[in-house]
C-alpha positions as CSV (number, residue, x, y, z in Angstrom):
1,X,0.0,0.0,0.0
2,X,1.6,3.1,-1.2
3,X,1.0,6.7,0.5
4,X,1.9,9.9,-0.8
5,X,5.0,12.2,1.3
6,X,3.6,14.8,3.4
7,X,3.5,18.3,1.6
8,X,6.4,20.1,1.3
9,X,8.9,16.8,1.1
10,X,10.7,16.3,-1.8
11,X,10.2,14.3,-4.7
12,X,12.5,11.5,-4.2
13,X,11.5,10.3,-1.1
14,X,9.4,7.5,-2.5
15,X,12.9,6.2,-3.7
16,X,14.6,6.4,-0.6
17,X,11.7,4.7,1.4
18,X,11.8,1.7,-1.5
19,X,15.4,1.4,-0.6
20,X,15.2,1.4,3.0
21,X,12.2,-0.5,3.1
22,X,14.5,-3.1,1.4
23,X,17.2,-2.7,4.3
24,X,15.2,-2.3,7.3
25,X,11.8,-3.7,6.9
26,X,8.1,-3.2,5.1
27,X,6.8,0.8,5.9
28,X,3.9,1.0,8.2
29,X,1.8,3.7,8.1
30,X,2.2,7.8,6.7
31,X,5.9,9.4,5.8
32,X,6.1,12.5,8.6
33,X,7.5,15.8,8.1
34,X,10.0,16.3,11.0
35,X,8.7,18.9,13.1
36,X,10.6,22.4,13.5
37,X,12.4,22.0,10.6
38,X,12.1,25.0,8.2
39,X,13.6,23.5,5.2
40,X,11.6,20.3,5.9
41,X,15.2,18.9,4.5
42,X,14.0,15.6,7.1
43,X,11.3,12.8,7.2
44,X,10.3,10.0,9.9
45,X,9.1,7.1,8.5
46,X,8.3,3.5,10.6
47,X,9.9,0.4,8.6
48,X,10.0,-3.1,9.8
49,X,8.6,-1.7,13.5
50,X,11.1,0.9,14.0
51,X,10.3,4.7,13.8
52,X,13.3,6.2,11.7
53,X,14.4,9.8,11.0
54,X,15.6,10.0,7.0
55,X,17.9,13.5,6.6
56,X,18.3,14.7,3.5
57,X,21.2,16.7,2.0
58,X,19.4,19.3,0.4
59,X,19.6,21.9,-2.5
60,X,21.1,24.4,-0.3
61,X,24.8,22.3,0.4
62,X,26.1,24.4,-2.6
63,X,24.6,27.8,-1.7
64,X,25.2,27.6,2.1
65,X,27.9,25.8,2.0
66,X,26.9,22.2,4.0
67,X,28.5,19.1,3.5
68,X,26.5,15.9,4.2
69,X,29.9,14.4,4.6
70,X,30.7,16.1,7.6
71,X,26.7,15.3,8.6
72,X,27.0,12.3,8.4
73,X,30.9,11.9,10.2
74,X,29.4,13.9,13.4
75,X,25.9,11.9,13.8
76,X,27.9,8.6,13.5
77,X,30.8,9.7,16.0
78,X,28.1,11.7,17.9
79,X,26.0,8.5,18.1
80,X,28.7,6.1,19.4
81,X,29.2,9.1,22.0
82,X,26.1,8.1,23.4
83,X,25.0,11.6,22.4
84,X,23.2,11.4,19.5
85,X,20.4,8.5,18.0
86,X,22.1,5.5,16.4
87,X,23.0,5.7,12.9
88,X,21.6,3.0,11.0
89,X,22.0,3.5,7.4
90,X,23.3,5.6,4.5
91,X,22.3,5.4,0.9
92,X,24.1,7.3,-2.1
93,X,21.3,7.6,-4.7
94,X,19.9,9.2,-3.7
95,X,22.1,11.1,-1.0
96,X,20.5,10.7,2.5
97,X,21.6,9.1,6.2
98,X,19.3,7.4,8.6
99,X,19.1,7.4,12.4
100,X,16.2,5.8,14.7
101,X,13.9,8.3,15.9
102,X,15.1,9.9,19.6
103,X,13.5,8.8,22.2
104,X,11.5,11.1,24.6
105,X,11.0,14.3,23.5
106,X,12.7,17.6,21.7
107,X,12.9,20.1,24.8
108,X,11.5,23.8,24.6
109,X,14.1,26.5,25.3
110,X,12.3,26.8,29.1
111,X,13.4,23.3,29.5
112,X,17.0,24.2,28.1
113,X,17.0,27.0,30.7
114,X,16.8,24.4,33.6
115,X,20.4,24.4,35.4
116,X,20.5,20.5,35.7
117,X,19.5,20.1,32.1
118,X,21.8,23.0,31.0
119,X,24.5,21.5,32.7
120,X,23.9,17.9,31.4
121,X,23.8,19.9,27.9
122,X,27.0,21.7,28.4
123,X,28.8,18.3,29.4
124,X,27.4,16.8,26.0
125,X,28.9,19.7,23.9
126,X,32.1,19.5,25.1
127,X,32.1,15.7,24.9
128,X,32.0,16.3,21.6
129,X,34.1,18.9,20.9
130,X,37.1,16.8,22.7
131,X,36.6,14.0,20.3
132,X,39.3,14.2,18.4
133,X,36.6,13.8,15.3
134,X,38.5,15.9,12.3
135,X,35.1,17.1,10.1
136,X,35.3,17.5,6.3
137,X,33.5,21.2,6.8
138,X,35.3,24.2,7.7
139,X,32.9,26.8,9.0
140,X,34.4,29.9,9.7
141,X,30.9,32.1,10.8
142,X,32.7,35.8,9.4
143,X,33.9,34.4,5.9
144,X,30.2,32.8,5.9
145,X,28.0,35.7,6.9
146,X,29.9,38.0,4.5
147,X,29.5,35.7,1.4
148,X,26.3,34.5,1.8
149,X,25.3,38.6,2.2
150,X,26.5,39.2,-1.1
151,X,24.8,35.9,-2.3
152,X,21.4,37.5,-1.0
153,X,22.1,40.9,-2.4
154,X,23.0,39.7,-5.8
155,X,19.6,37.7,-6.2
156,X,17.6,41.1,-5.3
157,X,16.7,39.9,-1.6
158,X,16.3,43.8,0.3
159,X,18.0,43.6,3.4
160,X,16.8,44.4,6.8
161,X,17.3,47.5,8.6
162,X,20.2,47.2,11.1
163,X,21.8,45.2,8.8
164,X,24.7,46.8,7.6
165,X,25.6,48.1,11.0
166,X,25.9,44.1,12.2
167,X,28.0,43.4,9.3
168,X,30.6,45.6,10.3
169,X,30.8,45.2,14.0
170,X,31.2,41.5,12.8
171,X,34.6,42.8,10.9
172,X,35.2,44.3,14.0
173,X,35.0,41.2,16.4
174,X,36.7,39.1,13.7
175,X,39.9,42.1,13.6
176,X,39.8,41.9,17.6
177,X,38.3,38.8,18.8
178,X,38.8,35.9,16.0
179,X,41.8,33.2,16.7
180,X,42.4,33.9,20.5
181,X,44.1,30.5,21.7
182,X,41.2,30.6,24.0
183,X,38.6,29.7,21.3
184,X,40.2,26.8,19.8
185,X,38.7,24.9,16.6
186,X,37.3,21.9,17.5
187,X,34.2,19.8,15.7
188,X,30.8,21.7,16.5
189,X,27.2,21.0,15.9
190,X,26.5,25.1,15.0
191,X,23.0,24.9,15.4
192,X,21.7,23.9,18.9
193,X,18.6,24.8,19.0
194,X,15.3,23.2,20.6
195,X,14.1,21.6,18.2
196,X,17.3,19.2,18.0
197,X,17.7,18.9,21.6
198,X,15.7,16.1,23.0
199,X,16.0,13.8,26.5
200,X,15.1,10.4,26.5
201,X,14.2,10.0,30.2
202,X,18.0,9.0,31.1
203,X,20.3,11.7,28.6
204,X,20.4,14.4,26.2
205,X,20.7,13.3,22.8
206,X,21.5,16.1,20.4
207,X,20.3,15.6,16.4
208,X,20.4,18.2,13.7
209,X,23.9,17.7,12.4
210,X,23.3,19.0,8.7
211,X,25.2,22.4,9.5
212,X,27.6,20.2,11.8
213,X,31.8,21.7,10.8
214,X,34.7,22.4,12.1
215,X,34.7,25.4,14.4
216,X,35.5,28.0,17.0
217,X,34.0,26.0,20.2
218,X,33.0,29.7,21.8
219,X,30.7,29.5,19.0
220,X,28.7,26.7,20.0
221,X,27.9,28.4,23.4
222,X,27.3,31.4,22.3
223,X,24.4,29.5,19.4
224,X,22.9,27.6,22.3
225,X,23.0,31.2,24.6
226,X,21.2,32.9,21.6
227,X,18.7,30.0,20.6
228,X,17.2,29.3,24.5
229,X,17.7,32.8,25.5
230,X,19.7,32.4,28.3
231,X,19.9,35.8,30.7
232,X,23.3,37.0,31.6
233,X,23.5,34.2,34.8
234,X,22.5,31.4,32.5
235,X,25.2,32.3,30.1
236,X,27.8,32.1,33.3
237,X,26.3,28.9,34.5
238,X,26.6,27.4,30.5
239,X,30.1,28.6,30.9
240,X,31.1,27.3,33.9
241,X,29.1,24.1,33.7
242,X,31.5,23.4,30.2
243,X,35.0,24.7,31.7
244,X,34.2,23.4,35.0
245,X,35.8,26.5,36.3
246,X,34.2,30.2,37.2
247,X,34.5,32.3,33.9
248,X,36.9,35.5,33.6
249,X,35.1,38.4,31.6
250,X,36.8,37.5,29.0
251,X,34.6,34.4,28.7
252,X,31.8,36.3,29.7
253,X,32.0,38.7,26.9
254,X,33.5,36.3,24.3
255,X,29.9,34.3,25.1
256,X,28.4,37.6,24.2
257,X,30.1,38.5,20.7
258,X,29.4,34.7,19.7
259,X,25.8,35.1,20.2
260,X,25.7,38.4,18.2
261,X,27.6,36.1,15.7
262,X,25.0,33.6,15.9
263,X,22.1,35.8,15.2
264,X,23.8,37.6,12.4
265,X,24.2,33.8,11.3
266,X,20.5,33.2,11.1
267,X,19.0,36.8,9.8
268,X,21.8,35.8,6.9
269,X,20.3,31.6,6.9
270,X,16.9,33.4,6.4
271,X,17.4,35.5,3.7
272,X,19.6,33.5,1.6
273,X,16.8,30.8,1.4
274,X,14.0,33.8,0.7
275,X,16.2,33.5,-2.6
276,X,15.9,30.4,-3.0
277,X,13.7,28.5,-1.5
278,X,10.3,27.2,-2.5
279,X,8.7,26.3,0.6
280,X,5.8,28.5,1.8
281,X,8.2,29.6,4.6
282,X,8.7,33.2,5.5
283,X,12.1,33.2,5.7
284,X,12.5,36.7,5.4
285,X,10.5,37.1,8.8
286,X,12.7,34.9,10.1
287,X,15.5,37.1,9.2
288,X,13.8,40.1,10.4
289,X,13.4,38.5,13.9
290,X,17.1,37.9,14.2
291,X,18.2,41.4,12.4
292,X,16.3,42.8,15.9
293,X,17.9,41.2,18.4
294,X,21.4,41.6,16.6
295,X,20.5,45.9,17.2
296,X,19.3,45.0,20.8
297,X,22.7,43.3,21.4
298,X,24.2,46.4,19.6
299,X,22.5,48.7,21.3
300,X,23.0,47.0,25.0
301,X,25.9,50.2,26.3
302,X,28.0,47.0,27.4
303,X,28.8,46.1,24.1
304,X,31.5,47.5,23.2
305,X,33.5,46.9,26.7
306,X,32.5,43.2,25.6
307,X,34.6,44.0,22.7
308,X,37.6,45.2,24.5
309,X,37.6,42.4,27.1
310,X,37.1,39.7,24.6
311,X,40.1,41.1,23.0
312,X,42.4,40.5,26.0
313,X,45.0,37.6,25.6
314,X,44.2,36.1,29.0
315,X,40.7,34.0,29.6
C-alpha cells in the first residue's frame, strides 16, 4: 500500500523509502514531516517496526555551504558518544543518512534553561568537541555571513534594517576577537537549538547535524546562549558548567560577541533561502526577527567593553 509524502517533502522520497524499506523492513503507516524543521530537509518514516528519522542533504549544500559528509561523520561519531540517535543507514542515490527516531522528547528552550538540564547539555557539547573527530567542513561564521550577504544581495533579496551596522561590527570582532588561543577549533554541531535537543528520560541526545563543521567551540555556546535565550547568569552557568571552572570576563564577553555572531548567522540563513527557497516559509520574517535582536545586542551600552575584554590575551 503506497502513500503519498507529506507536503512540502521532496520528490525523491518514495525512492529512498523503496530502498530502506528493502534494508530495514516493510513501511507502516504515513511518511512524517519532521517537526521544527524549516527547510523540511528531514522525514520519519516507521519500517519493519522501528520509527526512523531520514535527513536529506538538500539543494542548499552548494549555496550555504553544507557538506552531508561532515553530517554524516558527526551523527555517527556523535551516536557512538552516546549523544546522538544510532546511525543506522546511508544510501548514495539518492544522498541521504538514517538514524532511529530519539526517544522522549525535543525540549523547549524553558526546559533548556533548567540548570540541571543546562548543565547535562554543556557536558554533552564538550564531549563532543574533545573528540578528536576531524570534520570535512570548515565553518568559519565571518567568511560565511559576508559571502552568503553578497549571495542575498546579488539575487535582489532587500536587506533588513540594522543590517549593515551588524555586518561591520562582525569585521570588527573578527579584527579583535577571531583566533584567540582561548577559542580553539574543535568539531561543532552550529546549530543547537530546541528543536534538536531532545531527552530520553536518562540523557540528552542532540540531532540536527546537517550544519555540523569544524569550528571555534565559543561558537557553540554562544548558538545555544542565543537559541534558548539564556539571561546573563544562565550564560555564566553554561560557561562554567563546560570549563568546569568560574568564567573571567573574557569568557563572559566572548559568550556575548558569539551570540551576536549567531544571530547575524540566522538573519543571513533566512534571507539567503528567501532567494531560493520554494517552501511556503517566511524566511525573510525569520530574518527580520534575528536582524532585531542583533541591534538590541548592539544597542546593550556594554557592548563595546564586551569587545575590549574579549580582545584581551588572558581568559
Amino acid at each position: 500500500m503506497t502513500h503519498s509524502a507529506p507536503e512540502g517533502l521532496r520528490e525523491d522520497v518514495r525512492e529512498i523509502v523503496a530502498q530502506l524499506s528493502a534494508l530495514l523492513g516493510p513501511r507502516q503507516g504515513e511518511i512524517e514531516a519532521v517537526p521544527g524543521m524549516l527547510t523540511k530537509l528531514a522525514f520519519k518514516v516507521r519500517l519493519g517496526g522501528t520509527d526512523y528519522v531520514v535527513h536529506l542533504p538538500g539543494g542548499e549544500a552548494g549555496v550555504l555551504g553544507t557538506d552531508p559528509h561532515s553530517e554524516q561523520q558527526a551523527g555517527v561519531r556523535a551516536a557512538q558518544l552516546g549523544i546522538a540517535p544510532r546511525v543506522v543507514a546511508a544510501l548514495e542515490h539518492p544522498a541521504c543518512f538514517v538514524t532511529q527516531l530519539a526517544s522522549g522528547r525535543a525540549l523547549n528552550a524553558a526546559e533548556l534553561r533548567d540548570p540541571g538540564v543546562l548543565a547535562e547539555l554543556a557536558a554533552a557539547v564538550r564531549t563532543f568537541h574533545e573528540s578528536g573527530l576531524e570534520l570535512t567542513r570548515r565553518f568559519d561564521p565571518y567568511a560565511w555571513v559576508q559571502a552568503c550577504g553578497q549571495m542575498a544581495v546579488e539575487r535582489g533579496v532587500e536587506m533588513p534594517d540594522g543590517y549593515e551596522r551588524a555586518l561591520a561590527y562582525a569585521r570588527k570582532i573578527e579584527r579583535k576577537v577571531a583566533r584567540h588561543p582561548d577559542d580553539r577549533v574543535s568539531p561543532c554541531h552550529t546549530n543547537l537549538c530546541p528543536p534538536n535537543i531532545w531527552h530520553d528520560g536518562e540523557r540528552i541526545l542532540i540531532t540536527g547535524w546537517r550544519y555540523a563543521g569544524m569550528c571555534d567551540r565559543m561558537y557553540d555556546l554562544g548558538d545555544l546562549a542565543a537559541s534558548i535565550e539564556l539571561d546573563d547568569e544562565g550564560e555564566r552557568f553554561l560557561l562554567v558548567s563546560y570549563f568546569d571552572e568560574e568564567p573571567r570576563p573574557r569568557r563572559l564577553a566572548t559568550i556575548k560577541l558569539m551570540r551576536f555572531l549567531s544571530e547575524l548567522v540566522e538573519a543571513v540563513w533566512g534571507l539567503v533561502e528567501s532567494s531560493v527557497s520554494e517552501l511556503d516559509v517566511d524566511f525573510s520574517g525569520h530574518a527580520r526577527v534575528h536582524v532585531a535582536k542583533l541591534n538590541a545586542l548592539v544597542d546593550d551600552p556594554r557592548f563595546h567593553s564586551w569587545i575590549r575584554d574579549a580582545a584581551r590575551r588572558r581568559r
